[in-house]
Each structure stands twice: as C-alpha cells, then as structure tokens.
C-alpha positions in Angstrom: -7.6 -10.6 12.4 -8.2 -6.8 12.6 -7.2 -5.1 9.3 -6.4 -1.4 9.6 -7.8 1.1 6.3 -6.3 3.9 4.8 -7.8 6.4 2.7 -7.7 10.3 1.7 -4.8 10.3 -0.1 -4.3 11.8 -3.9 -2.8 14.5 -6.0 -3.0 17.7 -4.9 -0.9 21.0 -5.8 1.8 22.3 -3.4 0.2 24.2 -0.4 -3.2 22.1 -0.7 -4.4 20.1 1.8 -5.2 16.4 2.3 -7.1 14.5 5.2 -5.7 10.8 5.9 -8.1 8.5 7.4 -7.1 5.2 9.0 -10.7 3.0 10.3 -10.0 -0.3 12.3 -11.7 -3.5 11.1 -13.2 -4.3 14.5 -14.6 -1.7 17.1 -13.0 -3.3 20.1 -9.8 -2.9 18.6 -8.0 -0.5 21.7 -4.7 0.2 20.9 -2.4 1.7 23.1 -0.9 4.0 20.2 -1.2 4.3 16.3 1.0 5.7 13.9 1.8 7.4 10.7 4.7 6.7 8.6 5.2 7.3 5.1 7.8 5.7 2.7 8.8 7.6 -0.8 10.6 5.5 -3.5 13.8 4.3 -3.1 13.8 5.5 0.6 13.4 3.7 3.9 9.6 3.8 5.8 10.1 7.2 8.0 7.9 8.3 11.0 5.8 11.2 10.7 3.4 11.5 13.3 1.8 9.2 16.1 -0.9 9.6 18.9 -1.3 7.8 21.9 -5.3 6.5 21.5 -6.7 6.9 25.0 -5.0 10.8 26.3 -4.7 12.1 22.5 -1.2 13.0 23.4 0.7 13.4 19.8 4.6 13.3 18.6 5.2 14.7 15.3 8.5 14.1 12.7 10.6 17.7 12.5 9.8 17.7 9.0 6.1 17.9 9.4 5.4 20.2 12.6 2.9 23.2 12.6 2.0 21.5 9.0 0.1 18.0 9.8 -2.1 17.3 12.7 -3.0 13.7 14.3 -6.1 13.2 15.9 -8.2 9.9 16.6 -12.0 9.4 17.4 -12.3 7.1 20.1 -15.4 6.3 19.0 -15.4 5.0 15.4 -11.9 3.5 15.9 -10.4 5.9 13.3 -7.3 8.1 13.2 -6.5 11.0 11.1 -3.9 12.9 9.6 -4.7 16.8 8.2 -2.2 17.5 6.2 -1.7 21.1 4.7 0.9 23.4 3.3 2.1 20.6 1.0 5.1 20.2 -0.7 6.6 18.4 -3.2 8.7 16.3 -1.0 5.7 15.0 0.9 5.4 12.8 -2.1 4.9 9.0 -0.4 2.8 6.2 0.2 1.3 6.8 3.9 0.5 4.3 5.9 -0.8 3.9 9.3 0.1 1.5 12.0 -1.3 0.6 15.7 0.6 -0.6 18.8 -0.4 -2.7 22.2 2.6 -1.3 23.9 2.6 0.3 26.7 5.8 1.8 26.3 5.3 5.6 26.5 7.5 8.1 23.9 7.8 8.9 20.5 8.1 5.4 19.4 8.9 6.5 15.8 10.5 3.2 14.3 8.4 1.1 12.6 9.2 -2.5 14.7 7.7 -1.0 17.3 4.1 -1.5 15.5 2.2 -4.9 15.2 -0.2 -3.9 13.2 -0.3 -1.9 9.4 -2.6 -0.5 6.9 -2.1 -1.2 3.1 -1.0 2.3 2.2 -2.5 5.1 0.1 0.0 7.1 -1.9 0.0 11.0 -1.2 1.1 12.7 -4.8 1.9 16.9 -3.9 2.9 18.7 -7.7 4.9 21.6 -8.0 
C-alpha cells in the first residue's frame, strides 16, 4: 500500500511564503496526476492546484493563480506546492492526492483521486 507524505506546512504571517512537499511511499509509484486540495473548518475539501506527473502540465484554483506554484520531481516521486503572498484565508489543512486516470482536465473534485496524504495544516496570521 503506497502512503503519500505531507509536509512544509506551519504558521507564517500574511504575505510569507510556505513550500508543501508531498513524497510517495514507493519509487515506482507513477501516477498519472496528483493533486492539492485543502479543507478549512467547517468547509468542504476544495481543489487548489493539480499537475499532470509525466508533461508537468498544471491547473490551478482562481483563488490561488500567480500566488502558488505546482511542480513534481519525477525522480524522487515528490510534488510540491510554493505558496507565497499569503493571506489569512489560506488558512487549511492541505493535503495532497494522486490519480491512475487517464482522464485528461482539471479534475478538481476530490472522487476523482484514489490515493491521499494525511494532511498538514497551513496557519497564515494577519
């Protein structure tokens, strides 16, 4: 059973910078896609970001463009997230998720993953 790994995540003041890493369990894990998502209290698990592992190609959330970056290393089997300019409202648990589908798109609701890290909470203060 491969077991996906957050970490990075913390407090940090509004308009620092954070850096999400997500490492795979196993090295031959290839999935066709992995995922960010993020889900603040009381709300539902919301899409942020996802990257397609083999072409890099990336989709981002509205809410996060020109602010976070996804990027992968084929290599080590890890993904990343840079996050900067942050606000207050990025406040969440982030987690990341992977995919065997071959279905191309933005994929952005969470069903469409198979596999999911545990979460590591983001905390941005005003």
């Amino acid at each position: 059973q491969v077991q996906l790994v957050e970490s990075g995540g913390g407090l940090v003041q509004a308009g620092g910078s954070l850096r999400l890493s997500c490492a795979a369990s196993r090295s031959t894990f290839r999935p066709y896609g992995m995922g960010w998502f993020r889900q603040a209290p009381g709300n539902e698990r919301e899409f942020v970001a996802r990257i397609n592992f083999s072409t890099s190609r990336s989709y981002y959330a509205d809410f996060v463009k020109d602010r976070f970056t996804i990027s992968r290393d084929y290599a080590k089997n890890t993904m990343y997230l840079q996050m900067n300019s942050l606000k207050p409202e990025d406040t969440a648990v982030y987690y990341c998720a992977a995919d065997f589908s071959r279905a191309g798109g933005k994929r952005s609701n969470p069903d469409e993953y198979e596999y999911w890290g545990q979460g590591t909470q983001v905390t941005v203060s005003s």
